[in-house]
C-alpha positions as CSV (number, residue, x, y, z in Angstrom):
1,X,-2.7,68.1,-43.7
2,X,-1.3,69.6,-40.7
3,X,-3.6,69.4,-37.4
4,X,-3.3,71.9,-34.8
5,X,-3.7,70.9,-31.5
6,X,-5.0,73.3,-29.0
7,X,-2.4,73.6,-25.8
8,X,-4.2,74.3,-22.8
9,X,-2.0,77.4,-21.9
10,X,-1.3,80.2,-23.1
11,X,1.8,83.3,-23.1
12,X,0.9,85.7,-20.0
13,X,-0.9,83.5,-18.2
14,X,-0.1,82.6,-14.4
15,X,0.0,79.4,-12.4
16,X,0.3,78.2,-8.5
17,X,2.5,74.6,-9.8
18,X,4.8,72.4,-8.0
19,X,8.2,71.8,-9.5
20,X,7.8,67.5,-9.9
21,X,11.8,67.3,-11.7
22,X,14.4,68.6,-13.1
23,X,15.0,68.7,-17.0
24,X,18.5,67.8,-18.7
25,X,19.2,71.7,-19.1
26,X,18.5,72.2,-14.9
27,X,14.9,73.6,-15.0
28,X,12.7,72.8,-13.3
29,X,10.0,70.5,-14.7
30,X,5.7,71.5,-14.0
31,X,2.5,70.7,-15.4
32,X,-0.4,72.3,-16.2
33,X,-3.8,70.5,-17.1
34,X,-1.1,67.7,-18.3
35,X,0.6,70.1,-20.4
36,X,4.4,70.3,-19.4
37,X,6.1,73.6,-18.7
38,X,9.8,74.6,-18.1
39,X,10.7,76.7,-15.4
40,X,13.8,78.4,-14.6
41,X,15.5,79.0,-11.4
42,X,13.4,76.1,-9.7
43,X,14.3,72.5,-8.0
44,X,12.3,69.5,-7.6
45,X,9.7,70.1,-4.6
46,X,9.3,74.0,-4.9
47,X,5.5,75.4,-5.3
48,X,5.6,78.4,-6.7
49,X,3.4,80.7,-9.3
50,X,5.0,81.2,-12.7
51,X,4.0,83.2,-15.6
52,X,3.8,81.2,-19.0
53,X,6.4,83.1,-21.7
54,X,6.5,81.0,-24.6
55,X,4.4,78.2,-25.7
56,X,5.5,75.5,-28.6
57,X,3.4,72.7,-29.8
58,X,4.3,70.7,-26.9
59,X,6.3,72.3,-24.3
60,X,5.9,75.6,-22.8
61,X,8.3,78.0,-20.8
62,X,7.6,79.8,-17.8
63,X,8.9,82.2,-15.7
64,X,8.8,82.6,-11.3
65,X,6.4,85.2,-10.6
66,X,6.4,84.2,-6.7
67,X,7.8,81.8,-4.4
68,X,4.8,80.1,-2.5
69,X,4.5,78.1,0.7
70,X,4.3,74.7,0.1
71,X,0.5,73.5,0.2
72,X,-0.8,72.5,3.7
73,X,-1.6,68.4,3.1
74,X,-5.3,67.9,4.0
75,X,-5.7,64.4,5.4
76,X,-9.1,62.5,4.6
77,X,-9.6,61.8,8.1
78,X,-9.0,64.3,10.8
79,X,-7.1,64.0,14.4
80,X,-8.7,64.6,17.3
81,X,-6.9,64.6,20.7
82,X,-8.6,63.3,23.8
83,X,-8.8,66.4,25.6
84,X,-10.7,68.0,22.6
85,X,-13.6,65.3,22.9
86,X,-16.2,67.0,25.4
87,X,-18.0,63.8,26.9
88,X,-21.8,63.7,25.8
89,X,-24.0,62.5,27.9
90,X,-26.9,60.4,26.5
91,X,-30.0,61.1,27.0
92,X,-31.9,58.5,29.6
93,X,-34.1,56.0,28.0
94,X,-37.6,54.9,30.3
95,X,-39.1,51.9,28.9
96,X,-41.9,50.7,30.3
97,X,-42.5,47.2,31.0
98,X,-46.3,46.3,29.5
99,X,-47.9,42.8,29.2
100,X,-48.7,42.5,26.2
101,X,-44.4,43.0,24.6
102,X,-44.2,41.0,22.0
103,X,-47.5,39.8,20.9
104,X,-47.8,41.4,17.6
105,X,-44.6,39.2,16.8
106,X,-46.2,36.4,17.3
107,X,-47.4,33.5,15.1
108,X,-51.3,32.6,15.4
């Protein structure tokens, strides 16, 4: 009995991938949704958008559609300068000093 497994792309479709290696044969080597994908005319580090032209049980082929910039790293945390902090003034605080501060602290 012969189970098909379904891949998670399919012929026509289009991706925005990185290029993460290089197969044996020189192209370059992207995944999408886990699912690995040959592209041609591609080196490690390149982000482009391919076009998927051929799909086999566990390895599809894809073709550039568009070279892309790479993506911008966000940063969890982000930078401020100085000069872009505009100084807050807090708000003045009057207490007034009573007689009876305190009391409903204390033990009987």
């Amino acid at each position: 009995m012969h189970e098909e497994k379904s891949v998670p792309v399919k012929v026509g479709e289009e991706y925005e991938v990185r290029i993460e290696a290089v197969g044996g044969k020189g192209d370059g080597v992207a995944k999408v949704k886990g699912f690995v994908l040959f592209v041609k005319d591609t080196k490690k580090g390149d982000y482009v958008k391919v076009k998927v032209t051929r799909v086999l049980e566990k390895v599809g082929f894809a073709e550039v559609v568009k070279k892309l910039e790479k993506p911008i790293k966000t940063r969890k945390f982000v930078e401020v300068r100085p000069e872009e902090i505009e100084k807050e003034e807090e708000p003045e605080v009057h207490y007034e000093d009573t007689e009876d501060f305190g009391e409903d602290l204390m033990e009987e």
